[in-house]
N, C-alpha and C positions, 0 to 999 in steps of 0.2 A: 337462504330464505326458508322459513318455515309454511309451507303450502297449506298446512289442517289451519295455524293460525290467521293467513290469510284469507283463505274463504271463511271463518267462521267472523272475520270482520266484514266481509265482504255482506254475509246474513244478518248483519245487526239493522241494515235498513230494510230489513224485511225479509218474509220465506221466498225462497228460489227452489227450481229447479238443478242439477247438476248441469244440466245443458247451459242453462241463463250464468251460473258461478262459473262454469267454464270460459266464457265469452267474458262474463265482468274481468275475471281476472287476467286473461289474454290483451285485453284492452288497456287496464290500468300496469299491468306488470309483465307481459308475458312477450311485449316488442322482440326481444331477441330469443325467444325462449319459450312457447307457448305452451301450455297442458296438454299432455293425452287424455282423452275422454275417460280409461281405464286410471290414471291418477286420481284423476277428479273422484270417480264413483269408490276407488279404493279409500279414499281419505273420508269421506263422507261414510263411510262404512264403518271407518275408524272412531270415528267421531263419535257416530252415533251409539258404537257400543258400549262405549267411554262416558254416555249422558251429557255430550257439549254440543248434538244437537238432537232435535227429534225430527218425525214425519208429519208434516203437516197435512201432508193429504197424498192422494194416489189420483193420476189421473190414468182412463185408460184412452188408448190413439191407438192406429197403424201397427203398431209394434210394440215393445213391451211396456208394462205400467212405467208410466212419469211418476217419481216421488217427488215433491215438493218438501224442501226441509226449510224448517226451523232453530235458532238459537234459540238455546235454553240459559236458564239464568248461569249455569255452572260453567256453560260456555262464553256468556259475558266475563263473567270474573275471571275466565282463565286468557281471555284476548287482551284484559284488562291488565293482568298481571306482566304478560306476554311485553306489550307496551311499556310496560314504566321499568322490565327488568333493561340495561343499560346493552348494549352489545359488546362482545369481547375485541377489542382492539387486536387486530393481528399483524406481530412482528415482523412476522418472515423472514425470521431465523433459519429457514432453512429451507433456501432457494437454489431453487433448479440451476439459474443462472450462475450464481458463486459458484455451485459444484464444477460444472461445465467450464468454468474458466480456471477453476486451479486444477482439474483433468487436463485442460490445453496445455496449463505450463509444465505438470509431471511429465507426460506424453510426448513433450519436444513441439506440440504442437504453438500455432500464432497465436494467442488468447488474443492479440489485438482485431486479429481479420473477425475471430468470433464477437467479440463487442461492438467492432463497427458492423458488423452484419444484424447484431442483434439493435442497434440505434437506428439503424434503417429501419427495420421493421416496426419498429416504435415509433416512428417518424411518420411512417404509413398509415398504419393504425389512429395516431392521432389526427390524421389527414381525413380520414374516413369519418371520426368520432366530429372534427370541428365541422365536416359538412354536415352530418345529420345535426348537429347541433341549431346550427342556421337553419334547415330546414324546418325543425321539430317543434311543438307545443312545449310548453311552461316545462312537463314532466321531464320529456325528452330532452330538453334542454338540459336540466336536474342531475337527469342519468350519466347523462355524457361529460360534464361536469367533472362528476365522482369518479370517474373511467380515466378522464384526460389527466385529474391531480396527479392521481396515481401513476398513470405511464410522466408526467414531469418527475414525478420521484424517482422510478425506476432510470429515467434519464441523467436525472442528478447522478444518482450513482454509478452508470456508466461512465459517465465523464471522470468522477474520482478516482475511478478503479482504472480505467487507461491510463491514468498521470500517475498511480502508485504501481503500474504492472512491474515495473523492475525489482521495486522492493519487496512484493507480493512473489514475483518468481523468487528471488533470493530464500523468504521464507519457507516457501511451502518446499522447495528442492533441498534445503538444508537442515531441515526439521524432520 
């Protein structure tokens, strides 16, 4: 996820503070994953030197000045762009998992005990993802979604990869 483009979407409904963009974004994206305050103020530094956003104001409080920022037009266009460019579809050609099971079979080791070890955990994980599911709002729900396809895929291919492990040890030991 790109953090400068999301707060600087986040500023399109107005100027905020780093503190308040901290929280929006925590809120709308950051459930498993929250900001450090120091992300926050580094990216807004970034920004700003970049001209995508400006200072709307300074307050001062208790501690150091509040700056309140703003999106600038250059900022619009560039969340603008950010948005309609498409995302890179990732293959995953080159998975930790495959390594580790055709290491099992070089090795002598069970690539089976490792697959079914690793479909438990997937099994769990999805256990965990369908309950906040049920629990969660529209977004939450969304997320876990996107999370669960995913581990069904990676499931899918466990199960294919247990039914071909003989022909897959053949290969990879004879090659």
């Amino acid at each position: 996820m790109s953090i400068g483009h999301t707060l600087l979407g986040l500023l399109e409904s107005g100027p905020r503070h780093g503190y308040d963009l901290k929280r929006a974004f925590d809120e709308k994206f950051g459930h498993d994953k929250p900001l450090h305050y120091g992300q926050v103020y580094s990216t807004m530094s970034r920004l700003l030197k970049n001209g995508l956003v400006e200072v709307d104001g300074v307050e001062a409080g208790g501690g150091p000045e509040r700056k309140r920022y703003a999106i600038t037009e250059a900022g619009i266009t560039d969340v603008q762009q950010w948005l309609a460019t498409p995302e890179k579809p990732e293959p995953y050609l080159s998975s930790t998992l495959y390594t580790k099971v055709v290491l099992a079979l070089l090795t002598g080791r069970d690539a089976g005990d490792l697959l079914d070890t690793q479909r438990s955990e997937h099994l769990r994980m999805m256990r965990i993802l369908t309950d906040r599911k049920r629990k969660g709002d529209l977004a939450d729900q969304l997320i876990c979604d996107h999370a669960l396809f995913h581990l069904e895929a990676d499931l899918r291919w466990l199960e294919l990869t247990a039914a071909r492990l003989d022909k897959l040890a053949k290969a990879v030991t004879e090659g």
